[in-house]
C-alpha positions as CSV (number, residue, x, y, z in Angstrom):
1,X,-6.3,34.6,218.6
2,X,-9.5,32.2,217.4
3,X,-12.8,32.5,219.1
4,X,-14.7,29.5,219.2
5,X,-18.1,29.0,221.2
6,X,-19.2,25.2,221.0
7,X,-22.8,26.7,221.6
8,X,-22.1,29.0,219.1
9,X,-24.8,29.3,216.1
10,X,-22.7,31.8,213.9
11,X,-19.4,31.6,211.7
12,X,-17.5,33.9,210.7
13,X,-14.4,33.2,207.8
14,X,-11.8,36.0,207.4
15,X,-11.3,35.7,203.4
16,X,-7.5,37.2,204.3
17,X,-5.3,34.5,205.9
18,X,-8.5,32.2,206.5
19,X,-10.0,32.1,210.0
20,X,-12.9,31.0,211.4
21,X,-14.4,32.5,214.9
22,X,-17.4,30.6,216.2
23,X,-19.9,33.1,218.1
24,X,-23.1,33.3,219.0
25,X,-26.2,35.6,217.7
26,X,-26.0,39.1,219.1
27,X,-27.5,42.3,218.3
28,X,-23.9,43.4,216.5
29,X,-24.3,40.0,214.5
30,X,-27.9,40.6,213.3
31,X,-27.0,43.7,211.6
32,X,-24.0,42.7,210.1
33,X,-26.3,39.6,208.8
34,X,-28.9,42.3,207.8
35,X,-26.3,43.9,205.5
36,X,-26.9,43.5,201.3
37,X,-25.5,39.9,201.1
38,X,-24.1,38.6,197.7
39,X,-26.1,35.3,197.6
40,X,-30.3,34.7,198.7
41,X,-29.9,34.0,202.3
42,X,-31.6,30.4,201.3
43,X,-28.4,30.4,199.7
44,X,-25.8,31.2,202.3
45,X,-23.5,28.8,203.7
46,X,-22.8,26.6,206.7
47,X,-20.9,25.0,208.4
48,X,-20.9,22.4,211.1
49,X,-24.7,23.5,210.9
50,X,-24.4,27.5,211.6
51,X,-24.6,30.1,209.7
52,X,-21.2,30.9,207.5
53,X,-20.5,34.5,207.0
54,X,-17.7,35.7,205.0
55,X,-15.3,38.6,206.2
56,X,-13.0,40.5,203.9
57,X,-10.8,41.9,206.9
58,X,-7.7,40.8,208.7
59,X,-8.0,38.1,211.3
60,X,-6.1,39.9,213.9
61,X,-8.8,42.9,213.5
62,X,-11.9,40.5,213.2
63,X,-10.3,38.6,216.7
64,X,-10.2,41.8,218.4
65,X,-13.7,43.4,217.5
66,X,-14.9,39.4,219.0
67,X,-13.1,40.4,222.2
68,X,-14.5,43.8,222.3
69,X,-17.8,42.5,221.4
70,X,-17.9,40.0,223.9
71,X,-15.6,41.7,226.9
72,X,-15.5,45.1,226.0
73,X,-12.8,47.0,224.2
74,X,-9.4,47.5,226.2
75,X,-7.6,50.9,224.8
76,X,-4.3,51.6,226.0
77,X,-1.3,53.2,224.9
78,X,1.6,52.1,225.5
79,X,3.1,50.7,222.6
80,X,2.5,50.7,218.8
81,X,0.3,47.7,218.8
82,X,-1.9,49.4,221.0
83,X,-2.4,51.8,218.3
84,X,-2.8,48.7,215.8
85,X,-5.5,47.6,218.3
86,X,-7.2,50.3,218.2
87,X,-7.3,50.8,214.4
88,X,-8.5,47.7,214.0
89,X,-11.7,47.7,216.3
90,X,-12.2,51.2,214.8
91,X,-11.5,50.4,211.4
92,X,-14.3,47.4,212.0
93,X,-16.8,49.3,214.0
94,X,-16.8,51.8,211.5
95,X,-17.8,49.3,208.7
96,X,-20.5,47.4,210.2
97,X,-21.7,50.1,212.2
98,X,-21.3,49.1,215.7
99,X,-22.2,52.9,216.7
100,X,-21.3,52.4,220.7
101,X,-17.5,50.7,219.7
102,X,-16.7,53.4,217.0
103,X,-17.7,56.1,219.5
104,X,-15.6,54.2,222.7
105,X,-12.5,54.4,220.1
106,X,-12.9,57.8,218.9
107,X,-12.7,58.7,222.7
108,X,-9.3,57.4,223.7
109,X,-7.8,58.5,220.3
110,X,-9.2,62.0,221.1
111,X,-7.1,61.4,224.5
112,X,-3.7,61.3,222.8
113,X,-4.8,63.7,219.8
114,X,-6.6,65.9,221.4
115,X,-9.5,68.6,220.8
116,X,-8.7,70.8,224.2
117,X,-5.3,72.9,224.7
118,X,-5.5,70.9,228.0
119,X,-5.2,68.2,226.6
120,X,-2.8,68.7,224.4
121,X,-0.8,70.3,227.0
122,X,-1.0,67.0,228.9
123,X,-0.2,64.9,225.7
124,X,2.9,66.9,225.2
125,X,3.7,67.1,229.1
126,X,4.1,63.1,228.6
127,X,5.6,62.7,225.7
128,X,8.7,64.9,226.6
129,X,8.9,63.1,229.9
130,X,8.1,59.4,228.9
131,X,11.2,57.0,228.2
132,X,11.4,55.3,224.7
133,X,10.1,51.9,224.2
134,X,11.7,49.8,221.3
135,X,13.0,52.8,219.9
136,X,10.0,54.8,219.2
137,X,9.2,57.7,221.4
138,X,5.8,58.7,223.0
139,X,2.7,58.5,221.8
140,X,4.9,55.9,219.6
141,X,2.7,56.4,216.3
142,X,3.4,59.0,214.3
143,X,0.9,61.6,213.3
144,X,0.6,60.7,209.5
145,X,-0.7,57.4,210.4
146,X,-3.3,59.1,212.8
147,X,-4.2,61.2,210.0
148,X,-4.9,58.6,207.3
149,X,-7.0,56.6,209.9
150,X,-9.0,59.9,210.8
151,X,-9.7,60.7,206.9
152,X,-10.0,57.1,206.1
153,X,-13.2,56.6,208.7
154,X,-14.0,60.2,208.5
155,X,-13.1,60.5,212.2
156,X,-12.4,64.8,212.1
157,X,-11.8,65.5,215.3
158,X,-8.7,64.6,216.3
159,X,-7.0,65.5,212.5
160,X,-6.1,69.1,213.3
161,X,-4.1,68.0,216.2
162,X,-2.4,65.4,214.3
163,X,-1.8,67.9,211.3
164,X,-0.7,70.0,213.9
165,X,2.2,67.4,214.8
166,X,2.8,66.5,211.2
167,X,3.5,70.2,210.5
168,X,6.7,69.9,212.7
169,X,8.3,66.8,210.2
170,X,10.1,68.6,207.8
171,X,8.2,67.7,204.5
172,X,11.0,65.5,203.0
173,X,11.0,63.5,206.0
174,X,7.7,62.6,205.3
175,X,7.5,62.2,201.8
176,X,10.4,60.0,202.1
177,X,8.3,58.0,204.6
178,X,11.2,56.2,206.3
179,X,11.0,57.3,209.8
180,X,10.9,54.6,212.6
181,X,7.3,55.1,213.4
182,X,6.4,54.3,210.0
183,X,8.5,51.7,209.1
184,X,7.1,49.9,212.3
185,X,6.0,46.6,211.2
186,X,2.2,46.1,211.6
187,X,-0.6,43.8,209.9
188,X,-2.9,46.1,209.9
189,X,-3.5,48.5,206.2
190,X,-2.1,51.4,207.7
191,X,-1.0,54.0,205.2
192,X,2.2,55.9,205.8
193,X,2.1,57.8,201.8
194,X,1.1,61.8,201.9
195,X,-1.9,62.0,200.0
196,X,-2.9,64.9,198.1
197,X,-5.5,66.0,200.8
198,X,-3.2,65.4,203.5
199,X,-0.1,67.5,201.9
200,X,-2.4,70.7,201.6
201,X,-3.6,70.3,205.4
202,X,0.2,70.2,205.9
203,X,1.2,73.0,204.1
204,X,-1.9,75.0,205.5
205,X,-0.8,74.0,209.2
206,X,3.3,74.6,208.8
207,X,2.7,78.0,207.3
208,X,0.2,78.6,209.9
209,X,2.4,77.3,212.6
210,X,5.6,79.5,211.2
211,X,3.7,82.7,210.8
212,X,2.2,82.5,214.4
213,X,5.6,82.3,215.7
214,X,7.3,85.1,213.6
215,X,4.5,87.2,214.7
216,X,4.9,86.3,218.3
217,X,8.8,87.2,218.6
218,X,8.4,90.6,216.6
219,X,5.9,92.0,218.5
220,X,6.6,95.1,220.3
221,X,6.7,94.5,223.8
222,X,6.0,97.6,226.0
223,X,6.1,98.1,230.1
224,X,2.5,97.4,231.8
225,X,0.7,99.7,233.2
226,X,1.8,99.0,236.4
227,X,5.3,98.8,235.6
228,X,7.7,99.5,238.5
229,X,11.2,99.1,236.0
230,X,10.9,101.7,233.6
231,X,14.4,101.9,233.1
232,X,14.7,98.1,232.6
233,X,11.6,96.5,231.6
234,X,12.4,97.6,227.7
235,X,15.5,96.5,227.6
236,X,14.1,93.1,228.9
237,X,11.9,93.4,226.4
238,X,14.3,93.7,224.0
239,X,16.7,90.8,225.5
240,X,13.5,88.1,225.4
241,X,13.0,88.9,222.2
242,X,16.4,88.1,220.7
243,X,16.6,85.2,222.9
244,X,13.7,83.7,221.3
245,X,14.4,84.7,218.2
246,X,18.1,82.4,217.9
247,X,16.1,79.5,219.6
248,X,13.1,79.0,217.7
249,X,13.4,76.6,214.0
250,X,11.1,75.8,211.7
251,X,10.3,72.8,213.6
252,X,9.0,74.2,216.5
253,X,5.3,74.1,217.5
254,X,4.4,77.8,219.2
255,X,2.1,76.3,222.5
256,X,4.8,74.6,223.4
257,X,7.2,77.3,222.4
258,X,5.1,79.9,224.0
259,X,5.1,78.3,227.3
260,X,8.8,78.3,227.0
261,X,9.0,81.8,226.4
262,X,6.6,82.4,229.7
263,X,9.1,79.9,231.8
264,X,12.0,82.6,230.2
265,X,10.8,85.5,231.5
266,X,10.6,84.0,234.9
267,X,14.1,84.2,234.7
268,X,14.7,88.0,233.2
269,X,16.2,90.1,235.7
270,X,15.7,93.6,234.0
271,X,11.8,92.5,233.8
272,X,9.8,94.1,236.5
273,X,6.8,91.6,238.0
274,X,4.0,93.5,236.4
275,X,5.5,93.4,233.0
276,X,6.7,89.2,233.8
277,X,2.8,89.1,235.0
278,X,1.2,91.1,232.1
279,X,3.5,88.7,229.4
280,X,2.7,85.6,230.8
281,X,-1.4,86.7,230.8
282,X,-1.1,87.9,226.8
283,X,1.0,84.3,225.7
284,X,-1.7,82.4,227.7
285,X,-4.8,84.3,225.5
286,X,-2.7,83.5,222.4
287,X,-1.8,79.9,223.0
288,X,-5.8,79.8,224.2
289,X,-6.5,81.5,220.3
290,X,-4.1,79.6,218.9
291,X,-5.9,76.6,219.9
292,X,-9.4,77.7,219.1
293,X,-8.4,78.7,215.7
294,X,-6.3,75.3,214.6
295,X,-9.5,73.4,212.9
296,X,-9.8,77.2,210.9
297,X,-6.1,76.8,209.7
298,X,-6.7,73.8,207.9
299,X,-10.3,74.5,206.5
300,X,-12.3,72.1,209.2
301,X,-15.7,73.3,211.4
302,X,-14.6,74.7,214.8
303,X,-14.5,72.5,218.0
304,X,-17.4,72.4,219.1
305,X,-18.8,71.4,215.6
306,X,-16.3,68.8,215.2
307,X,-17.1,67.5,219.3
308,X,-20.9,67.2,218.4
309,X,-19.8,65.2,214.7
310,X,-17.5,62.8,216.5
311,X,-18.0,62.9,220.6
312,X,-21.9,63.7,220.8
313,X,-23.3,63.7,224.6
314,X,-25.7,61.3,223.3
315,X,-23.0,58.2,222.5
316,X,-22.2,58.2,226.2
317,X,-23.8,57.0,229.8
């Protein structure tokens, strides 16, 4: 886990656990050397003639910001510790303002906790097919550690999709705190407590979340336009409608429920194709306004402002 360059004209001692990496000058190094130090820089420390700098952060975080540094940061998710990983290198980046790592990391976390109903529609595609691995189901974090990281670093645009999954825990399952994903062991300071900002994004997203799909069983359903069942199609109506209304509970997230309901009426004999075709084009414009309106549940800019905060064109080749 130690880096050590024998050319190397810089130290740096992890105060946590101590560990020293040996590295040389880089433009990452000179600003975090440029930072308000506690002691004259006539002052500071050496050892084995270079430069000693003094971290406060875990070793396993400082060792993988060196690697990313040196060889590029390596996202993946597969496991928990890829999540750990990337914590770390964000946590890191965040604090001594490496601006091109911070923005690399807030891309892949956007990939699993998306800001697109594509992409969320993917995420959820995966998870439902993707085995378990040591016991922890896909994306093998759970949301409430996604949303402490995102409000610890003020990283905003992936928290409404991870409020979003957080709304389907049933609150004393989270307050409690002793699901798997968050009794995974880690080194890292990830917090698996409800905070007082966190519980009213919850309680704004599960009211949201319940209220969307009451709305969307109730509604009265009539024949298109082009109906060709008149005799049938309200009955079908009717049938879809109760259908939905045993299977849905309150932890069920309404895209994916939605898209459930659209797969059902494939299936309804007394509905004519018109009507099928006219109920699966209104669900698709609500799931699509569902989406669009999630920051807005939970009191956050819309997408596009929350993109250009955290994903700006600029940040990337």
């Amino acid at each position: 886990m130690q880096h050590w360059f024998e050319d190397g004209n810089i130290i740096l001692l992890t105060d946590e656990t101590p560990t020293m990496f040996r590295g040389r000058h880089s433009d990452v190094f000179r600003d975090m050397l440029s930072m308000p130090q506690p002691e004259a820089l006539s002052d500071a420390e050496t050892y084995d003639g270079c430069q000693l700098v003094r971290l406060y952060d875990l070793p396993s975080d400082v060792s993988n910001l060196i690697k990313a540094i040196y060889d590029g940061a390596h996202f993946r998710q597969d496991s928990f510790a890829d999540f750990i990983y990337l914590a770390g290198v964000l946590r890191l980046s965040t604090k001594y303002l490496i601006a091109h790592l911070r923005a690399q990391a807030i891309r892949f976390l956007a990939t699993t906790w998306p800001h697109t109903l594509e992409g969320h529609d993917a995420m959820v595609n995966k998870a439902v097919s993707t085995p378990t691995k040591d016991g922890l189901s896909y994306p093998y974090v759970h949301p409430l550690h996604v949303l402490n990281l995102a409000n610890e670093l003020n990283v905003r645009i992936v928290i409404p999709s991870a409020v979003y999954f957080l709304s389907l825990y049933p609150l004393s399952d989270v307050l409690r705190a002793d699901h798997p994903k968050l009794l995974a062991k880690h080194p890292s300071r990830l917090s698996s407590s409800l905070g007082p900002a966190e519980l009213v994004a919850y309680t704004l997203m599960y009211q949201h979340r319940v209220k969307i799909i009451l709305e969307f069983i109730r509604k009265e359903r009539t024949p298109s336009t082009a109906c060709i069942g008149e005799s049938t199609c309200p009955r079908g109506f009717q049938k879809q409608a109760s259908r939905l209304l045993r299977s849905w509970q309150t932890r069920t997230g309404p895209l994916y429920f939605i898209v459930q309901a659209m797969n059902a009426v494939e299936d309804e004999p007394l509905l004519c194709e018109p009507c099928r075709k006219a109920y699966r084009r209104d669900a698709e414009l609500l799931r699509q306004k569902i989406w669009r309106d999630l920051p807005e549940a939970i009191s956050l800019p819309n997408w596009d402002d929350l993109v250009e905060g955290d994903l700006p064109p600029s940040m990337f080749p």
